[in-house]
C-alpha positions as a Markdown table, in Angstrom:
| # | Residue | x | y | z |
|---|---|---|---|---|
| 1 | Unk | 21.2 | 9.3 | -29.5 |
| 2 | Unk | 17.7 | 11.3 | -28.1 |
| 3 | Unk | 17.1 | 9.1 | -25.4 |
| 4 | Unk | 13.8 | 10.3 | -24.0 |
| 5 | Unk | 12.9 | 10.6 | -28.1 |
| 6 | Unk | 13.7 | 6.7 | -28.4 |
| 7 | Unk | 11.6 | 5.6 | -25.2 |
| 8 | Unk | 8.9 | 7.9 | -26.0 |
| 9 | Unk | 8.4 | 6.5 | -29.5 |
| 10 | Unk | 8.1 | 3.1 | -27.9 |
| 11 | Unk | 5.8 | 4.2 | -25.3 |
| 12 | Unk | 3.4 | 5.5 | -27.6 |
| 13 | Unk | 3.3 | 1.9 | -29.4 |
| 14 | Unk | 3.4 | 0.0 | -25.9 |
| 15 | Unk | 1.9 | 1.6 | -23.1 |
| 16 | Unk | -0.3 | -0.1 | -20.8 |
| 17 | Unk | -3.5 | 0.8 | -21.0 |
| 18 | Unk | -4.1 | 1.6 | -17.2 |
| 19 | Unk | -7.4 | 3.1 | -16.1 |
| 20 | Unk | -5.5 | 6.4 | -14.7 |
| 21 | Unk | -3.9 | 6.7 | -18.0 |
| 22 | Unk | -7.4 | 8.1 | -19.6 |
| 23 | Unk | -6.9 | 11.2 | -17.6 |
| 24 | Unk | -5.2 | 14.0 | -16.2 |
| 25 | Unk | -7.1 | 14.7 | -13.6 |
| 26 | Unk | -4.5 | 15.4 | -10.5 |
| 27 | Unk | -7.1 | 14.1 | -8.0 |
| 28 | Unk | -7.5 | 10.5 | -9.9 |
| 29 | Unk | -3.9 | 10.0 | -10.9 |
| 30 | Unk | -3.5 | 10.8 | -6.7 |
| 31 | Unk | -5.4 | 8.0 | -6.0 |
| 32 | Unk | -3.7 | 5.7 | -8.4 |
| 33 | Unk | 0.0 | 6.4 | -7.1 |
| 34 | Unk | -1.0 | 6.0 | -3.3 |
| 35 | Unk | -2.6 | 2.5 | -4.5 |
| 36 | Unk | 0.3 | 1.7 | -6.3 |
| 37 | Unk | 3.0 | 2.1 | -3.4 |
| 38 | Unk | 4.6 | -1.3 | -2.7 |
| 39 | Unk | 1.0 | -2.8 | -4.6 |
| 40 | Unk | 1.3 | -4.4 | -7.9 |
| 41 | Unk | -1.0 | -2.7 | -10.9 |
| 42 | Unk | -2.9 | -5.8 | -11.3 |
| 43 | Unk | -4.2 | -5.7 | -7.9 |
| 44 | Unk | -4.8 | -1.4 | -7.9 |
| 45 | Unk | -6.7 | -2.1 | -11.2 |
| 46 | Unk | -9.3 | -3.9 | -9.1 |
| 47 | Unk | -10.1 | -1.1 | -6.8 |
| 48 | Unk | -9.1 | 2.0 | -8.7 |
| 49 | Unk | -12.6 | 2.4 | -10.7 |
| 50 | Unk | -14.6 | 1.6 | -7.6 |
| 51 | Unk | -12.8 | 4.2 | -5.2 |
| 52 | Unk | -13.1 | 6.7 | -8.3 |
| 53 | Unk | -16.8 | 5.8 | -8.5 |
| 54 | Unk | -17.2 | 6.3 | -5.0 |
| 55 | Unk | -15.4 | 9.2 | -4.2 |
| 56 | Unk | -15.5 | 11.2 | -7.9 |
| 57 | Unk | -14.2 | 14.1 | -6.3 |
| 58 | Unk | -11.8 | 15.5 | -3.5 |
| 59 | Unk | -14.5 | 17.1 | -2.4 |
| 60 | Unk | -16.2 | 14.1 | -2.1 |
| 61 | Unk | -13.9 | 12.5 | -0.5 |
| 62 | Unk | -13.3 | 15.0 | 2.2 |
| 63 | Unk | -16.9 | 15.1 | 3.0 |
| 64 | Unk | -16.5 | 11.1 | 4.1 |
| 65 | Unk | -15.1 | 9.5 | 6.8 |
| 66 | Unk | -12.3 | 7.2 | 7.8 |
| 67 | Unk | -14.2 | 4.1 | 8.2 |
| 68 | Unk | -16.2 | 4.4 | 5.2 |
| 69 | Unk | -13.0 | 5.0 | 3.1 |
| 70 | Unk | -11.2 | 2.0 | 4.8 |
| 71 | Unk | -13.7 | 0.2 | 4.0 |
| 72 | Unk | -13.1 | 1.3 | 0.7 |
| 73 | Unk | -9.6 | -0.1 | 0.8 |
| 74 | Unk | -10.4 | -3.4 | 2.7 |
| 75 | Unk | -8.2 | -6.0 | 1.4 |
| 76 | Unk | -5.4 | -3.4 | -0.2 |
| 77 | Unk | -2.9 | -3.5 | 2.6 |
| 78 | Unk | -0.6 | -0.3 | 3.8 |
| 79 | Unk | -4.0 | 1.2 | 5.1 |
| 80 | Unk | -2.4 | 4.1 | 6.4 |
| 81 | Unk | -1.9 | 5.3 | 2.4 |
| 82 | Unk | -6.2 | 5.4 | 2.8 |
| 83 | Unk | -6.0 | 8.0 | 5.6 |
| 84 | Unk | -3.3 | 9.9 | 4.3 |
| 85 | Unk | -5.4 | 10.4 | 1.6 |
| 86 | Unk | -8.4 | 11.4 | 3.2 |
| 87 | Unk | -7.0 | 13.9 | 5.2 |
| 88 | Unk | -4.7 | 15.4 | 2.4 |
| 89 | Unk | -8.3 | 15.8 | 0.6 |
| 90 | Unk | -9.9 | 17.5 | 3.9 |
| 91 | Unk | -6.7 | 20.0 | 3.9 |
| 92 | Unk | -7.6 | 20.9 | 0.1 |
| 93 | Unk | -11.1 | 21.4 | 0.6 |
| 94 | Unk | -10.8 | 22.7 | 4.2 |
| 95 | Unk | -8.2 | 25.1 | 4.1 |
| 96 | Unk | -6.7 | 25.5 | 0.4 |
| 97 | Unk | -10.1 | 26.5 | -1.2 |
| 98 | Unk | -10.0 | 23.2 | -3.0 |
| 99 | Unk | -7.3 | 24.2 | -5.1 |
| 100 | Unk | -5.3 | 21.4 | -5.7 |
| 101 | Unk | -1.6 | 21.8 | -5.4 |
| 102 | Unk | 0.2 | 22.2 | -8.8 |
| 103 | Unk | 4.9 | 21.6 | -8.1 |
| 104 | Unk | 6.5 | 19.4 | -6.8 |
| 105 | Unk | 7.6 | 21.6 | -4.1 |
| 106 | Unk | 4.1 | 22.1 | -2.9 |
| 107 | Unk | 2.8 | 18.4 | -3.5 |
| 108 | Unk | 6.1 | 17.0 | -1.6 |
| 109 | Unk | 4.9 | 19.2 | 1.4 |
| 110 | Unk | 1.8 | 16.7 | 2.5 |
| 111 | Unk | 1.9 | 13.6 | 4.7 |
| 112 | Unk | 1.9 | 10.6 | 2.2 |
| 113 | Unk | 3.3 | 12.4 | -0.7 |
| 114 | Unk | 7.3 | 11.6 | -1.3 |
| 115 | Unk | 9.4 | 12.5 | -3.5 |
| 116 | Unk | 7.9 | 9.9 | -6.5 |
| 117 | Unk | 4.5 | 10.7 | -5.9 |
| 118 | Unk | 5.3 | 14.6 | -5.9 |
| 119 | Unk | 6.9 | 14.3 | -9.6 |
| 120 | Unk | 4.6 | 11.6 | -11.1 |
| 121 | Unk | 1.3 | 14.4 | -10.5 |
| 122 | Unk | 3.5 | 17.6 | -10.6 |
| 123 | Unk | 4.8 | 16.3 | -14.4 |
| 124 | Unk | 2.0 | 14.4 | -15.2 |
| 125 | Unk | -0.5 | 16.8 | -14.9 |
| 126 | Unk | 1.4 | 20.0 | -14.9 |
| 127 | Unk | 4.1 | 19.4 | -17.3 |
| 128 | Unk | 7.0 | 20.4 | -14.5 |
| 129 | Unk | 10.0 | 18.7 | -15.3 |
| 130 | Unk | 11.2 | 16.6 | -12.4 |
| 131 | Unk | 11.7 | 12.9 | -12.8 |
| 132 | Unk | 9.9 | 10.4 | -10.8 |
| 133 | Unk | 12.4 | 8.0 | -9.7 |
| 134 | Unk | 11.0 | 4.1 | -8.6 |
| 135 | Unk | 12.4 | 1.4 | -8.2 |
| 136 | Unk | 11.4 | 0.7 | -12.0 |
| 137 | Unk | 13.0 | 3.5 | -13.3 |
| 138 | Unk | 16.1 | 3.3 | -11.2 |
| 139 | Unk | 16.6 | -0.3 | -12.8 |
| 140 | Unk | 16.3 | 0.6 | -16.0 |
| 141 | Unk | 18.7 | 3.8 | -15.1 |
| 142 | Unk | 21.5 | 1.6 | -13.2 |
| 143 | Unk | 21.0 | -1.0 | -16.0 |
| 144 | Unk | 21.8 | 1.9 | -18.7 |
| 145 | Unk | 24.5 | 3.9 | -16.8 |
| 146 | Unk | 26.1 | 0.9 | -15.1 |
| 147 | Unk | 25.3 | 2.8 | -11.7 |
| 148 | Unk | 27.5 | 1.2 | -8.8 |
| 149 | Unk | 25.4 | 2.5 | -6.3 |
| 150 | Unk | 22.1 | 0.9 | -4.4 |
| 151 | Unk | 18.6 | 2.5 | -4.9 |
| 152 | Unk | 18.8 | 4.4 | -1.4 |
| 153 | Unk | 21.7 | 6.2 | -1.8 |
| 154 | Unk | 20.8 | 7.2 | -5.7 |
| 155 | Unk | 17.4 | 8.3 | -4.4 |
| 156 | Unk | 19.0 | 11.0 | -2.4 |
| 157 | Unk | 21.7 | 11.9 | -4.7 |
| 158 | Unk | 21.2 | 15.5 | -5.9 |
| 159 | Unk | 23.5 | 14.5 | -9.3 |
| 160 | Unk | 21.4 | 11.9 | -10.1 |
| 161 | Unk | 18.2 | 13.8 | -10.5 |
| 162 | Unk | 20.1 | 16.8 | -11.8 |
| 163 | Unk | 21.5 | 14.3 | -15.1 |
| 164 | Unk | 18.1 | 12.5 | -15.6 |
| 165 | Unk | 16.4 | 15.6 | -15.3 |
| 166 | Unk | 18.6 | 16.8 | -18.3 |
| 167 | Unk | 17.6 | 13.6 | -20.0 |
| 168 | Unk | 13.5 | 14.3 | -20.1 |
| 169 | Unk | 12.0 | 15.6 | -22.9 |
| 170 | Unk | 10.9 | 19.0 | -21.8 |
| 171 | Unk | 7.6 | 19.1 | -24.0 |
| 172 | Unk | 6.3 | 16.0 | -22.4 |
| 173 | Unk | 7.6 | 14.9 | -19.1 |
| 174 | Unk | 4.8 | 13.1 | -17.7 |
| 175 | Unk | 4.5 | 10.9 | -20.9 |
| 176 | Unk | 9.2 | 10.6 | -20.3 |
| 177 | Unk | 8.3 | 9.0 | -16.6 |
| 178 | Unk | 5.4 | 7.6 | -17.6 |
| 179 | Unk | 7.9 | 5.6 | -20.4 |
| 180 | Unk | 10.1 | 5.1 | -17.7 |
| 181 | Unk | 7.7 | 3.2 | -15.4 |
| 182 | Unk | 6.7 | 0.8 | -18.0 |
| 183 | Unk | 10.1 | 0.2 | -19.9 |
| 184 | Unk | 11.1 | -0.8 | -16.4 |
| 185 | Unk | 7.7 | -3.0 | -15.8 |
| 186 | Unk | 7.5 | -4.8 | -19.4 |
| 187 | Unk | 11.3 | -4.8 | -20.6 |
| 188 | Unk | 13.8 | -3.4 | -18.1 |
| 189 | Unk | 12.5 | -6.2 | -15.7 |
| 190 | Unk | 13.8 | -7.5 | -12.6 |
| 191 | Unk | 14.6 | -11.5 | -13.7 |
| 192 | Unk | 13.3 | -11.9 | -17.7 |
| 193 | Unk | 14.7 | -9.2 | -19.0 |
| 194 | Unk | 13.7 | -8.5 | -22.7 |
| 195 | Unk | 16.9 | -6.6 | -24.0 |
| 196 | Unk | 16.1 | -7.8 | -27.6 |
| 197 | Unk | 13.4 | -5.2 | -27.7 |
| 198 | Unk | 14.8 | -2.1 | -25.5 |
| 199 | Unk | 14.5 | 0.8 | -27.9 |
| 200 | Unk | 17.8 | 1.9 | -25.7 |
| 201 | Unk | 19.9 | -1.5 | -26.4 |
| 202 | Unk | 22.4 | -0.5 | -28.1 |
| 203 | Unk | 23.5 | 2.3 | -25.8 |
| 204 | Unk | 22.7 | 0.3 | -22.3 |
| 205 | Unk | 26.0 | -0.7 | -20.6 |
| 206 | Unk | 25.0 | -3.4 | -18.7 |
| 207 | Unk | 23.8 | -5.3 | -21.7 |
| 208 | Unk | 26.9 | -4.5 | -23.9 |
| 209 | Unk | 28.9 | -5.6 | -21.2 |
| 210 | Unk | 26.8 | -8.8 | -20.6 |
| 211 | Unk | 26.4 | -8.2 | -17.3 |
| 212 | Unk | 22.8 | -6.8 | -16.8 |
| 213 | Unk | 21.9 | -9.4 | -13.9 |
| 214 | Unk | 24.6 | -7.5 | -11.7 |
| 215 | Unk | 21.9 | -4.8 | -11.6 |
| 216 | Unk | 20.6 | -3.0 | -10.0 |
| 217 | Unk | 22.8 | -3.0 | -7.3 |
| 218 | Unk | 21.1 | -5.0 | -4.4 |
| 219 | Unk | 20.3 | -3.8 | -1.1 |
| 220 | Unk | 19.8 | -5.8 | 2.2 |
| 221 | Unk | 16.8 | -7.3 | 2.2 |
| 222 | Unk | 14.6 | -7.0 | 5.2 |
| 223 | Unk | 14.6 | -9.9 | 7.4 |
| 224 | Unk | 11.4 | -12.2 | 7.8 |
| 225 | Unk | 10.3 | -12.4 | 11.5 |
| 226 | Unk | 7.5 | -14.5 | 12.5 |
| 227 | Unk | 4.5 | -13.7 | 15.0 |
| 228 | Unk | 2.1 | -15.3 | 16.9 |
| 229 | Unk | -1.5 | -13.8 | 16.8 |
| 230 | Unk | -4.4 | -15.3 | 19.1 |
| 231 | Unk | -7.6 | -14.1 | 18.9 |
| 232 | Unk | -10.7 | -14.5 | 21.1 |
| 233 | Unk | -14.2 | -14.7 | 19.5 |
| 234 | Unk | -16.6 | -13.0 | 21.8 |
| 235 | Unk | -20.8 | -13.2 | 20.7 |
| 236 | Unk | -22.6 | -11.5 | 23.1 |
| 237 | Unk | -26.4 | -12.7 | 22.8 |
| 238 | Unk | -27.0 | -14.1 | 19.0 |
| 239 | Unk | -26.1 | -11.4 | 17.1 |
| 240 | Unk | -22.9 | -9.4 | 18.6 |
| 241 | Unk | -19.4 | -9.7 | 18.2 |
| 242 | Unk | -16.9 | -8.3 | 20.6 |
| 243 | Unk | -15.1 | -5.8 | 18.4 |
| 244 | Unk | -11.9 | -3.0 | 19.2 |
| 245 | Unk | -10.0 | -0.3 | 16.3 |
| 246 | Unk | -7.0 | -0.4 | 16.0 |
| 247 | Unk | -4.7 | 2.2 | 16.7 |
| 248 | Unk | -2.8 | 3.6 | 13.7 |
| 249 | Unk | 0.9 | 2.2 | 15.1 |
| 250 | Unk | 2.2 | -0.7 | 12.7 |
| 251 | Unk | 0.0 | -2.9 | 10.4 |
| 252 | Unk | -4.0 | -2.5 | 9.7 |
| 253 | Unk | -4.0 | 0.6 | 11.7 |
| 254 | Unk | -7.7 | 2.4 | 11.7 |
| 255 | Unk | -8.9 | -1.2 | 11.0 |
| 256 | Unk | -11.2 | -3.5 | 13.3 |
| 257 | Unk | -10.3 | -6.4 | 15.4 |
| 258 | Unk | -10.9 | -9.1 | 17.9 |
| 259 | Unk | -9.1 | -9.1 | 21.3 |
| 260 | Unk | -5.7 | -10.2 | 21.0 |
| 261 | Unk | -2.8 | -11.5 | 22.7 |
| 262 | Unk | 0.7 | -10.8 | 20.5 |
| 263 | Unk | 3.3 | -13.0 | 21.1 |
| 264 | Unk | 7.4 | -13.8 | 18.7 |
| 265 | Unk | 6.8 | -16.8 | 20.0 |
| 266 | Unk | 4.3 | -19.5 | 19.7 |
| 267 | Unk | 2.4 | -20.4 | 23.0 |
| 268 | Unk | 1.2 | -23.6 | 24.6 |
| 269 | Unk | -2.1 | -23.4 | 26.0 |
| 270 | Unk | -1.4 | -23.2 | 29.2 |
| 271 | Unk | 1.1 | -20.0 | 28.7 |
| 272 | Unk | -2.0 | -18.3 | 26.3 |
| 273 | Unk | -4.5 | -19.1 | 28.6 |
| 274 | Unk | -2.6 | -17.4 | 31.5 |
| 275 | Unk | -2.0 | -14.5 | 29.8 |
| 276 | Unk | -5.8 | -14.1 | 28.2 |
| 277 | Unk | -6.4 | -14.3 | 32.0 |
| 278 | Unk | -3.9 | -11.2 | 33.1 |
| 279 | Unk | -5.1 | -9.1 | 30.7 |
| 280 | Unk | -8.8 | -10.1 | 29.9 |
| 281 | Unk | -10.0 | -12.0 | 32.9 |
| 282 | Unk | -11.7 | -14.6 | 30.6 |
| 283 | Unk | -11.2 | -18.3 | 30.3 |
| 284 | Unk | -10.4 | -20.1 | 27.0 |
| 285 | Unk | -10.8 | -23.5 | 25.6 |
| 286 | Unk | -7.9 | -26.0 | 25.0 |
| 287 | Unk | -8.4 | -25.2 | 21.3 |
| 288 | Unk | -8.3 | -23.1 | 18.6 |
| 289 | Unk | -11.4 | -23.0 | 16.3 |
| 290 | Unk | -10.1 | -22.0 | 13.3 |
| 291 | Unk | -5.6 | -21.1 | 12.0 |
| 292 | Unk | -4.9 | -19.1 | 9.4 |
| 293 | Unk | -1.1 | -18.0 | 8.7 |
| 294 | Unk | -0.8 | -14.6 | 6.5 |
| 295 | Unk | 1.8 | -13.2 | 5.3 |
| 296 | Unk | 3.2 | -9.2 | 5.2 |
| 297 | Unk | 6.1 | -7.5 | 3.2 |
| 298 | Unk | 8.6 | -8.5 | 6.1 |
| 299 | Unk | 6.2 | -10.7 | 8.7 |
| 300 | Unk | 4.6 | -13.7 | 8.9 |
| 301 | Unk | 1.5 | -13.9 | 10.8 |
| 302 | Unk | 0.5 | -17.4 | 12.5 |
| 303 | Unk | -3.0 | -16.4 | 13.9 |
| 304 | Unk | -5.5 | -18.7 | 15.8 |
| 305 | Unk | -9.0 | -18.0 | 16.8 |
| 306 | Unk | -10.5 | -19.2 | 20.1 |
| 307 | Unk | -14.2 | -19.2 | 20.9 |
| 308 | Unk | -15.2 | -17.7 | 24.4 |
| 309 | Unk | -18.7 | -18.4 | 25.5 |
| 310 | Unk | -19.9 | -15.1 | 27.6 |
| 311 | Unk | -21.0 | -15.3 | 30.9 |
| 312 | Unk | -23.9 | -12.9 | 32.7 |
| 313 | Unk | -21.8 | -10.8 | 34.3 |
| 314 | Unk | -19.7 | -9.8 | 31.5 |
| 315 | Unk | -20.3 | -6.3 | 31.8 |
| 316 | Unk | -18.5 | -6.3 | 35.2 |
| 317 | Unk | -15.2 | -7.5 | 33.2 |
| 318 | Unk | -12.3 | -4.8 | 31.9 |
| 319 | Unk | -12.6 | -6.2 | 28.5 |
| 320 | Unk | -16.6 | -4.4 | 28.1 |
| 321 | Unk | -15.0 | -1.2 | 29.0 |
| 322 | Unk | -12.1 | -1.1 | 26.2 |
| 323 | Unk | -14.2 | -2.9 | 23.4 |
| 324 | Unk | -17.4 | -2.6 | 22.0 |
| 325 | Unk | -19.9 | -4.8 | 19.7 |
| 326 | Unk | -21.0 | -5.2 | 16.7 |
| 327 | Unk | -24.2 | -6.4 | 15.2 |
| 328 | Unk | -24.2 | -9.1 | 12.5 |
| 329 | Unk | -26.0 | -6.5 | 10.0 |
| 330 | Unk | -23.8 | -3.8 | 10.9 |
| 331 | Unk | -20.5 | -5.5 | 9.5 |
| 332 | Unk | -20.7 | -4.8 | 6.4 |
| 333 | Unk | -20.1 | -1.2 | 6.9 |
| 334 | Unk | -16.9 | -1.7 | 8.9 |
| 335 | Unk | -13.2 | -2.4 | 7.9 |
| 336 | Unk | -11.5 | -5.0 | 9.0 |
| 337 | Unk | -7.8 | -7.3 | 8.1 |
| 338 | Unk | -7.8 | -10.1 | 6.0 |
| 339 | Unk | -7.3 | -12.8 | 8.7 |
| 340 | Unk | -10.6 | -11.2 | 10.3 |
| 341 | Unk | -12.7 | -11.4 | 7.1 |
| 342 | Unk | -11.5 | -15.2 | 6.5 |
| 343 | Unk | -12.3 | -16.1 | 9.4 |
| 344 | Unk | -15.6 | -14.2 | 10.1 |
| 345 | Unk | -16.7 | -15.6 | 6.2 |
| 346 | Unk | -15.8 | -19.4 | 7.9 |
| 347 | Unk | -18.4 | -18.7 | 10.4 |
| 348 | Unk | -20.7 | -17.5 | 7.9 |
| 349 | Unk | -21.4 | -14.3 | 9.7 |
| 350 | Unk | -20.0 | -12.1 | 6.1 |
């Protein structure tokens, strides 16, 4: 059996018809794999042709700035993927004459670009042959071979890549992982699988053994913590909210925020409004104007918004010196999380 023949043949009858897909353009199909990390395609679809349209170019994009490409990816999560991108693009332009890198070994050498990323563009768009191993492909892999290993240790198994590497079709490589990503999205899936129409079937292991739901095998699955987020809503004058960035440690780093008290545990009001005190000197009311509970890959976030009315002498207090506001017309042009865009579109400031 030609195995990357078979899935090829299929591939050319099934493919997705993906927006990225209509070129080969290294900087584009760049974009499109640090989008799709840990985000499904449906969602990258969305914002894919509007980043493109915005920034056509690396050069383009290098030229820009952090908040205006942030704002860019408002709403896409993992926004640390934006600013590795942005500053890969500034190391291009800046200091590799713009020429973009072409193997895997070069690609794999830049903040943001792993080992998947590195092969997708380096085969893709160069023809090297390297296979770009995802979870997809490593299902449809462990489902074939009847691999008894879990994802983490395959990923770093020099064997592995060494067989499937043998396995690609060394005319086409991009289109082999490119067949590989979407038998493993449309057929090779994780519950419904479809082994009826698997142009591999009769070779696949797991499904001649009956036993394709014992694979891949499963790895420990991150436990779901909770935490307590309390925000305080500060207008200065009619038009001015009390704003701070966020530093690029853990989630919506580079974004914009409120001031905020973190807590693993949920507070009474008597333990929030002491600690507002300690490290704001402001007082709160008794209640929360408006709760929202959001939820991460591995956290969920229990978040409530208090109002604080400012007093004269605010500009005396510790909190002027660390924050800064913004004006009601200037939002727009900022980032900032989800909770903070819910909650600034119930006031019907955005």
């Amino acid at each position: 059996m030609n195995f990357s023949k078979k899935i090829i043949k299929w591939y050319n009858k099934n493919k997705r018809n993906l927006p990225w897909r209509k070129t080969n353009n290294p900087y584009h199909i760049l974009v499109s794999e640090f989008m799709l990390q840990q985000t499904k395609v449906s969602t990258v679809i969305r914002y894919y042709s509007k980043f493109i349209e915005k920034f056509p170019t690396i050069q383009k994009l290098s030229q820009s700035n952090e908040k205006s490409i942030l704002k860019s990816w408002e709403g896409l999560g993992y926004y640390f993927r934006g600013i590795n991108l942005y500053y890969f693009a500034k190391e291009i332009v800046n200091n590799k004459r713009g020429i973009f890198p072409k193997t895997y070994k070069n690609l794999i050498k830049y903040k943001g670009i792993g080992p998947y990323i590195a092969a997708s563009i380096s085969s893709i768009c160069f023809q090297e042959i390297v296979p770009a191993i995802d979870t997809n492909a490593y299902r449809v892999f462990s489902r074939f071979f009847g691999i008894n290993h879990s994802i983490n240790i395959i990923k770093r198994s020099i064997k592995f890549q060494f067989f499937v590497t043998k396995m690609m079709d060394s005319k086409n490589p991009g289109i082999f992982n490119q067949s590989i990503m979407d038998l493993g999205a449309m057929v090779c899936t994780i519950k419904k699988w479809k082994c009826e129409i698997c142009p591999v079937k009769k070779f696949c292991f797991s499904r001649n053994n009956h036993i394709v739901n014992k694979y891949p095998i499963k790895t420990k699955k991150k436990n779901i913590i909770n935490n307590f987020y309390y925000y305080i809503y500060i207008n200065k004058g009619k038009n001015h909210i009390c704003f701070k960035k966020r530093d690029y440690k853990g989630i919506w780093g580079g974004l914009y925020d409120f001031p905020l008290i973190k807590s693993k545990n949920c507070l009474n009001i008597d333990d929030l409004k002491f600690k507002v005190w300690n490290k704001f000197r402001i007082v709160i009311p008794n209640r929360s104007i408006y709760q929202i509970k959001h939820k991460l890959s591995h956290i969920n976030l229990f978040i409530n918004f208090f109002c604080y009315k400012m007093l004269k002498n605010f500009e005396n207090n510790i909190l002027y010196k660390k924050y800064f506001f913004i004006a009601y017309d200037k939002m727009k042009n900022y980032p900032f999380p989800i909770p903070i865009i819910s909650f600034l579109k119930h006031q019907r400031i955005l």
